[in-house]
N, C-alpha and C positions, 0 to 999 in steps of 0.2 A: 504494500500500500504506500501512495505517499505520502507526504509533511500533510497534503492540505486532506485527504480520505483521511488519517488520523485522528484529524482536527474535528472533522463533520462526524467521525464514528464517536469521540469524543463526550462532541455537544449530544449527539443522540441518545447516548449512552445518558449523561449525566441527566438530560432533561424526563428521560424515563422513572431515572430513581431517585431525583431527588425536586422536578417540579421545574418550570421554567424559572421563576425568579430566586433560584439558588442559585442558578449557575453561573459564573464567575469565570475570570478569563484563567484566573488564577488555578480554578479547579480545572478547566481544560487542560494549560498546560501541565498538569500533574501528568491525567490518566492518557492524553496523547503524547505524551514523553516527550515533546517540546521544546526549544527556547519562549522564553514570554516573547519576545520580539517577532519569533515566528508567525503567530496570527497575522500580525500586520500587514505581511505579503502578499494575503490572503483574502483579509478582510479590515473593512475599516471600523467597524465596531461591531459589538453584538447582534443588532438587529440583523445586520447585512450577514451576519454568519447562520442565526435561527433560519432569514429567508431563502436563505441555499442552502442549508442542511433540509428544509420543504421543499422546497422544488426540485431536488435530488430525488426523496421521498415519493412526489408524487409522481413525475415522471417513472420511476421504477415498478409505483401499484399499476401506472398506467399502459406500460409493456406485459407486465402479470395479466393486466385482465383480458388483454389479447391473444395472450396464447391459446391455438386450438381453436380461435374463431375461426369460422365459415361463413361468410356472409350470403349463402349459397344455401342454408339450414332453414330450416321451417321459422318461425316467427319466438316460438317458445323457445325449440332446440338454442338459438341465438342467447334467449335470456338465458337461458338456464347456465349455458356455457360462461357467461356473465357474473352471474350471482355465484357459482362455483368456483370462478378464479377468484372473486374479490374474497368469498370466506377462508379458499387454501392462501391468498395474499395476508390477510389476516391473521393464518393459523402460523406459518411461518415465518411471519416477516410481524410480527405481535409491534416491538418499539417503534418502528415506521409506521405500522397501521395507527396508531394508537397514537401517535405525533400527527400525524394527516387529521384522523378526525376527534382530537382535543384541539387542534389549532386552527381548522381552516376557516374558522369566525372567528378568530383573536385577532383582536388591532394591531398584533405585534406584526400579524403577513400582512405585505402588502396588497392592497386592492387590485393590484394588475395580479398578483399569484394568485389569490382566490380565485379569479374567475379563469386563471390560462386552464388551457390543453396542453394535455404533454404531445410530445415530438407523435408518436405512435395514433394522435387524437380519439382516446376511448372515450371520453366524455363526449365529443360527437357520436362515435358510433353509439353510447348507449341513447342520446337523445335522438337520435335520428330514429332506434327501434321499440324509442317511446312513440313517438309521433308516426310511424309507420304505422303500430298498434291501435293507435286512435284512429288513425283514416279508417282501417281496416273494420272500426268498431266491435276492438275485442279490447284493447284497454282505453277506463276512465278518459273520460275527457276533463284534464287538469293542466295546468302549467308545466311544462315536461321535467322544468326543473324542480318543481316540487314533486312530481314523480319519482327522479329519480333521488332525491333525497329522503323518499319515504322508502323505496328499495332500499339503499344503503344504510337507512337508519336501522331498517330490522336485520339486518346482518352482522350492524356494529355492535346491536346490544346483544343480538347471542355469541358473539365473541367474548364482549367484558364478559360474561358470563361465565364463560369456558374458561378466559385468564385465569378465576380466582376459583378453578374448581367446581363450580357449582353445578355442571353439571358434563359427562362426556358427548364428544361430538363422534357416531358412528356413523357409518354406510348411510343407512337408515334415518336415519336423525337428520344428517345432512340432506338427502333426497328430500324428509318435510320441512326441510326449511324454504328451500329450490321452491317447493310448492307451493307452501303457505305466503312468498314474497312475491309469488306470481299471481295468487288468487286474491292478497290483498290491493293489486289494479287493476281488475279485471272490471268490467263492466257487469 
């Protein structure tokens, strides 16, 4: 890895376990083994480091969720494929998931990251097979971005869930979820 991947696993790392407004430039250069002067290279203050350790983040869930797409698939096959990368994006990738959506309404990102597309644009694809779904009149007619904000929301909370134990995520379990996030925008 290098000085500045150190740096961003760092701040990831630290803003995981101990909360964004702990972390200190001071703690980075601890746990990325550092000179202090090194950030500087890098970044010009904290924000500007939180906001590209996010846009790192999201561009990356934003590759995950493409993987195995087909745009060639039936309408659900699409979402399902969908909802399945974000929650294995989630099961794997926990302190980026989990930084993406504790932050992405924090004043700390800036208003152009909230709303970009990553390189890959899955947030188009998924808005485009929202509004597909609506012409088609199979799903809700809503804001697509509040569509898919209600998608991602019930995937988020059975994650935290999963984080702290509370319940296992199987074969099974995962399939009703796929389902249950499809049937709550269905018409």
């Amino acid at each position: 890895m290098s000085k500045k991947q150190d740096i961003m696993a760092a701040t990831l790392d630290l803003i995981h376990e101990e909360g964004l407004q702990s972390v200190t430039f001071s703690k980075i250069f601890k746990r990325a083994n550092v000179g202090s002067g090194t950030i500087y290279n890098y970044f010009a203050n904290k924000e500007e480091m939180v906001n590209h350790v996010y846009k790192e983040a999201r561009m990356h869930m934003g590759e995950y969720l493409l993987q195995g797409f087909n745009p060639e698939e039936s309408l659900f096959e699409r979402f399902k494929r969908l909802q399945l990368n974000r929650l294995q994006f989630g099961i794997h990738f926990q302190k980026e998931f989990l930084f993406i959506d504790n932050f992405s309404f924090s004043p700390y990102i800036s208003p152009e990251l909230r709303q970009m597309d990553d390189a890959h644009h899955s947030r188009e694809v998924i808005l485009s097979l929202i509004i597909e779904g609506q012409k088609q009149g199979v799903i809700k007619e809503m804001d697509s971005n509040l569509c898919h904000q209600l998608i991602h929301g019930i995937i988020s909370s059975i994650l935290k869930g999963y984080y702290i134990h509370k319940y296992p995520l199987n074969d099974f379990q995962i399939q009703q979820i796929v389902e249950a996030s499809w049937k709550a925008i269905l018409v």
